[in-house]
DSSP file (Angstrom, degrees, kcal/mol; ACC not computed):
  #  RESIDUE AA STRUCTURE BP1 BP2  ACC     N-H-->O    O-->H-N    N-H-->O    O-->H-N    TCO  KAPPA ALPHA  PHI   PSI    X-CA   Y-CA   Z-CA
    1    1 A X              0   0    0      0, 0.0     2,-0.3     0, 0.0    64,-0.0   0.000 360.0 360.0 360.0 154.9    4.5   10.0   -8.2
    2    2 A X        -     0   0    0     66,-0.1    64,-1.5     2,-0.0     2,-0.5  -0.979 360.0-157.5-147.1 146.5    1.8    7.5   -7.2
    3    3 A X  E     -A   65   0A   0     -2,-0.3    62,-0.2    62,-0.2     2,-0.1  -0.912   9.6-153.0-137.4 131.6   -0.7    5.7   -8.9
    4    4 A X  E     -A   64   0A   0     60,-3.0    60,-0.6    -2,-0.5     2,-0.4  -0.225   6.6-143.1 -90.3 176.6   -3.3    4.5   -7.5
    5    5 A X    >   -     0   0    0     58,-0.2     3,-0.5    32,-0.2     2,-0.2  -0.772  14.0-179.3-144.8  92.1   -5.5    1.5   -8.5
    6    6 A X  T >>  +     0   0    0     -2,-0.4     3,-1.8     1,-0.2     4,-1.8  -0.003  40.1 124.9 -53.9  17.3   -9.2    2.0   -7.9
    7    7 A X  H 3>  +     0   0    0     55,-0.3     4,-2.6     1,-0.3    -1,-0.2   0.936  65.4  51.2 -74.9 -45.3  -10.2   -1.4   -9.1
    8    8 A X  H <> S+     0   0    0     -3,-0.5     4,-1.0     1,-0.3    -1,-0.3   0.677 103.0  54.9 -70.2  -0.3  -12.1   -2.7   -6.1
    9    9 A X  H <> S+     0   0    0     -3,-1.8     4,-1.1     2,-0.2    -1,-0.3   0.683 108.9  51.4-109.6 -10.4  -14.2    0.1   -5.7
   10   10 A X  H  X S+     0   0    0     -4,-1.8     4,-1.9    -3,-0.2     5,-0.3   0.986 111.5  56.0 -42.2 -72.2  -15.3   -0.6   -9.8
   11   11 A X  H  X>S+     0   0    0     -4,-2.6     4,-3.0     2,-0.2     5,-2.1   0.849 103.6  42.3  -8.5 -72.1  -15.7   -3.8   -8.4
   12   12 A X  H  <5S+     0   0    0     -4,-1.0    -1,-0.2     2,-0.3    -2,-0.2   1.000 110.3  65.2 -65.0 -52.9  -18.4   -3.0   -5.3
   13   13 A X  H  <5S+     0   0    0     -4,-1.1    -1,-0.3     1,-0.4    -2,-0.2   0.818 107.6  38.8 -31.7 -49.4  -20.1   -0.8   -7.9
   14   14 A X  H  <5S-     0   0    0     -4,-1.9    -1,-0.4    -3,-0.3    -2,-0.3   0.861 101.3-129.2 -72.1 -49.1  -20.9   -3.6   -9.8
   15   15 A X  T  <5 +     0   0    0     -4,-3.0     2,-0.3    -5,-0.3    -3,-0.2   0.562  64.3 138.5  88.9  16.5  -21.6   -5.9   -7.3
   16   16 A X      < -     0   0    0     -5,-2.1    -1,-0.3    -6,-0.2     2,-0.2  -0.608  47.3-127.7-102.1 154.7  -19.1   -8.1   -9.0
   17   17 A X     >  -     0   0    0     -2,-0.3     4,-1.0     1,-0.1     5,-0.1  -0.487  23.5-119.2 -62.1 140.5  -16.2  -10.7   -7.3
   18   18 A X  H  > S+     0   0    0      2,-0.2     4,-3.9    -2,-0.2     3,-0.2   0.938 117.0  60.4 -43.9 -59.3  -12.6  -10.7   -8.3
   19   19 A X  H >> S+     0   0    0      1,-0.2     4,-1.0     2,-0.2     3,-0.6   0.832  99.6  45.1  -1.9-115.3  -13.5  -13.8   -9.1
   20   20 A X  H 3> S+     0   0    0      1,-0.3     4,-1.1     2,-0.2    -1,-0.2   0.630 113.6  48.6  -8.2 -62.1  -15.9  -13.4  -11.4
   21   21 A X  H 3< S+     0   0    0     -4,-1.0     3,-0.4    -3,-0.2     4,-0.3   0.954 106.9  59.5 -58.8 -48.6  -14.1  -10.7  -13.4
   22   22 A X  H <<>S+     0   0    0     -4,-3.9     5,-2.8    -3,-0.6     3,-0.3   0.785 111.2  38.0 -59.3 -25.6  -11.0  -12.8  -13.5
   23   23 A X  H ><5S+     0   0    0     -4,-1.0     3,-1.1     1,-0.2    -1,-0.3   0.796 111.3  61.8 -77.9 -12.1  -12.7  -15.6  -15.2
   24   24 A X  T 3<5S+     0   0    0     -4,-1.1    -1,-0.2    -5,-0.4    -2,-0.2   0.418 118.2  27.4 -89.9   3.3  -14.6  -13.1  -17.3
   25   25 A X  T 3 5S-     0   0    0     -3,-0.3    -1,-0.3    -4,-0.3    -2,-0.1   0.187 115.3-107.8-157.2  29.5  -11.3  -11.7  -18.9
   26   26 A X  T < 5S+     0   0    0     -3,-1.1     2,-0.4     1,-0.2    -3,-0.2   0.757  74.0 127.0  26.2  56.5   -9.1  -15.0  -18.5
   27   27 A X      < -     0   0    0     -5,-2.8    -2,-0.2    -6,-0.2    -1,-0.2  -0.895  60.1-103.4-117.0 155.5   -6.8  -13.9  -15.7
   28   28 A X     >  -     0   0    0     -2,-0.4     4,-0.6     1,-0.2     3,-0.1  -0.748  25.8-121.3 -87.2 153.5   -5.9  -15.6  -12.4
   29   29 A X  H >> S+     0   0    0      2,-0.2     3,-3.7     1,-0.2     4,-1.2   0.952 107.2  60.1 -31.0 -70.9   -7.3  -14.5   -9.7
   30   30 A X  H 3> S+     0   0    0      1,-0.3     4,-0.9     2,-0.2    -1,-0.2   0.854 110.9  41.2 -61.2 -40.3   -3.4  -13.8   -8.3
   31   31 A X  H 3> S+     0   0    0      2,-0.2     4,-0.8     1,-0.2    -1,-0.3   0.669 111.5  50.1 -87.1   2.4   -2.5  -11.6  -10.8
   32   32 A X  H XX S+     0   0    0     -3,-3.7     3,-3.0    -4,-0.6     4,-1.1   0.954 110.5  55.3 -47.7 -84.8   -5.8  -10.0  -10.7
   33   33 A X  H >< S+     0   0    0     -4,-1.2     3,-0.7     1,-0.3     4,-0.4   0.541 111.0  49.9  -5.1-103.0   -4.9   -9.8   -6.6
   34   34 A X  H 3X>S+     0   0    0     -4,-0.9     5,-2.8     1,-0.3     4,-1.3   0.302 103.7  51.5 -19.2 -54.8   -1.7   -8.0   -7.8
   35   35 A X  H X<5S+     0   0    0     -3,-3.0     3,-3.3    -4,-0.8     5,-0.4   0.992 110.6  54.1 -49.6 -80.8   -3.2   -5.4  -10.1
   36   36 A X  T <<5S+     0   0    0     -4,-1.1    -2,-0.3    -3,-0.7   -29,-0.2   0.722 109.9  43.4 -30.7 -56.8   -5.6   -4.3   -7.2
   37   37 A X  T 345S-     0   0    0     -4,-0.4    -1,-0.4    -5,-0.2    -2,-0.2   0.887 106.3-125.8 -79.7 -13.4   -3.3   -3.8   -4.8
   38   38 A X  T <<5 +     0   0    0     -3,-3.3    -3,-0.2    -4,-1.3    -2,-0.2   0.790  67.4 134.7  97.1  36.1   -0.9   -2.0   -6.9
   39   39 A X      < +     0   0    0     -5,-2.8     2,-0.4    -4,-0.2    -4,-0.2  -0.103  51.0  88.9-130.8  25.2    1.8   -4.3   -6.1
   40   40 A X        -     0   0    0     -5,-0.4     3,-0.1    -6,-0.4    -9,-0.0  -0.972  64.9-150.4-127.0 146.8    2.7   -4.4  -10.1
   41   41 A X  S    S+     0   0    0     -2,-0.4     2,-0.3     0, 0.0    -1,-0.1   0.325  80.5  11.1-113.6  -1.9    5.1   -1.9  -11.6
   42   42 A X        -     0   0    0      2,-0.0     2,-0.3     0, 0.0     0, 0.0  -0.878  63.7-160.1-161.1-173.7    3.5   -2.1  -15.0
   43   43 A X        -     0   0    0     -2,-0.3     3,-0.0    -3,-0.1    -3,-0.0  -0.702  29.5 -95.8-175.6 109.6    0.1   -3.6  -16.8
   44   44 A X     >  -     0   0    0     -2,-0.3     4,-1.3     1,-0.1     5,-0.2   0.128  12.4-138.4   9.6 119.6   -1.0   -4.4  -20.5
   45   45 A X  H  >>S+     0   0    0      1,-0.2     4,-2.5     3,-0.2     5,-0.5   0.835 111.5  51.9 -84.3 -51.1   -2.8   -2.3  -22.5
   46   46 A X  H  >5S+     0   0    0      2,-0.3     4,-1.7     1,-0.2    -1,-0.2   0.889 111.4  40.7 -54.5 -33.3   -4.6   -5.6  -23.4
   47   47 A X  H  >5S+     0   0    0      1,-0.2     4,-2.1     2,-0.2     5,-0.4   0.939 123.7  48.9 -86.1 -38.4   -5.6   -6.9  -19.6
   48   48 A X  H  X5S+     0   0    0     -4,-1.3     4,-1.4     2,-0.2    -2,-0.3   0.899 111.2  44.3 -38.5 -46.9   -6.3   -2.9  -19.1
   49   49 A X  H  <5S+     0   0    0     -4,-2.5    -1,-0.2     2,-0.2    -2,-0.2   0.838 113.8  51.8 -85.2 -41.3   -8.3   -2.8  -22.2
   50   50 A X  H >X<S+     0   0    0     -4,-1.7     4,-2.1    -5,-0.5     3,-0.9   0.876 111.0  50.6 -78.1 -16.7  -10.4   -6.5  -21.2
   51   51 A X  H 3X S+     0   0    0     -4,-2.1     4,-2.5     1,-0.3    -2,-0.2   0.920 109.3  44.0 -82.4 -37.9  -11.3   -5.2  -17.8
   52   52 A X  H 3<>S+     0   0    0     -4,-1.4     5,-1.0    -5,-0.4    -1,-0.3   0.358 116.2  52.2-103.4  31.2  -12.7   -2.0  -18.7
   53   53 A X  H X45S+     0   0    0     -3,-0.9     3,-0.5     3,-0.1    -2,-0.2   0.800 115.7  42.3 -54.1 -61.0  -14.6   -3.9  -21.6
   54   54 A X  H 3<5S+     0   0    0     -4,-2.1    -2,-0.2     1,-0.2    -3,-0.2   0.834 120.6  36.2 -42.0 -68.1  -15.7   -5.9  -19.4
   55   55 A X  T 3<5S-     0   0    0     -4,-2.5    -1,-0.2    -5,-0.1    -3,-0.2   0.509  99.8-129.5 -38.5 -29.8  -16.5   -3.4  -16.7
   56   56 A X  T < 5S+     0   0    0     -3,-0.5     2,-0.2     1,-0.3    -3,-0.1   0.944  73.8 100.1  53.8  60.4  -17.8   -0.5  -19.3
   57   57 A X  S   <S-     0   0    0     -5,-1.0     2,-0.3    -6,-0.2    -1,-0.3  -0.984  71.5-104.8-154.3-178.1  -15.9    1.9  -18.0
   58   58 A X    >   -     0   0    0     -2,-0.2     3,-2.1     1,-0.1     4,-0.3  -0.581  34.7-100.8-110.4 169.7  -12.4    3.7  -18.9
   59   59 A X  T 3  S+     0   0    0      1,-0.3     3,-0.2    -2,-0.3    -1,-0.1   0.405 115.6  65.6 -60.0  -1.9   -9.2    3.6  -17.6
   60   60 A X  T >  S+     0   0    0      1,-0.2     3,-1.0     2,-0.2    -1,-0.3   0.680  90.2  68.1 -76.4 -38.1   -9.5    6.6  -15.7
   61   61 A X  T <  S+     0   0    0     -3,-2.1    -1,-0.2     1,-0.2    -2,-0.2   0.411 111.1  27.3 -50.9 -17.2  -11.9    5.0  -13.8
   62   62 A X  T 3  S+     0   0    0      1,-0.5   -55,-0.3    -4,-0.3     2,-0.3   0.331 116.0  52.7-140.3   2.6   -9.4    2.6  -12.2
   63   63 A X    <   +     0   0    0     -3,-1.0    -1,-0.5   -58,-0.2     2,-0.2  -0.901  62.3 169.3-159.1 140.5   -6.4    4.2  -12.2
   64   64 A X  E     -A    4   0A   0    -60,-0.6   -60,-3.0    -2,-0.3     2,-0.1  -0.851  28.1-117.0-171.2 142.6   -5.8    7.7  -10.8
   65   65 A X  E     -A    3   0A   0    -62,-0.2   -62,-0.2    -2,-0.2    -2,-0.0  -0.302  16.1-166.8 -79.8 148.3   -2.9    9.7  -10.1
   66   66 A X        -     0   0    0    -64,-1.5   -63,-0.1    -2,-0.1    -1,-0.1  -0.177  19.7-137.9-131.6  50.8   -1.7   11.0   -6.8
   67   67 A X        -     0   0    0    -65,-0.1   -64,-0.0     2,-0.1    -2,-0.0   0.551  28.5-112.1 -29.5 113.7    1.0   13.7   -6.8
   68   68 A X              0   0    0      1,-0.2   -66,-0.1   -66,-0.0     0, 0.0   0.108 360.0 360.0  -4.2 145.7    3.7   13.3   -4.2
   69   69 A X              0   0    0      0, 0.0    -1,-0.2     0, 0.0    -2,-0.1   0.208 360.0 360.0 -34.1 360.0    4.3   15.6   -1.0
């Protein structure tokens, strides 16, 4: 099982910065970094829940599953 993390291409869509989002939702940048690559084995419902406030969009939007071979 895989899950992927779509976050930067929310991101370009927007036209918005990591940056930018990460102050907009109090996070640092490196654990922003982190999220994006996927390099985190778990996530908040609460920094999930300020990013796609923030963003206006749902968690489907940023996260999407990728069935093994």
């Amino acid at each position: 099982m895989t899950i992927l993390v779509n976050l930067d291409l929310e991101l370009v869509k927007r036209k918005m910065t990591s940056r930018e989002l990460a102050q907009a939702i109090g996070l640092s940048e490196t654990n922003l970094s982190l999220i994006k690559s996927g390099k985190v084995k778990g996530i908040r419902f609460g920094t999930l829940e300020a990013i796609c406030k923030y963003l206006d969009c749902q968690p489907g939007d940023i996260l999407s599953y990728e069935p093994d071979d």
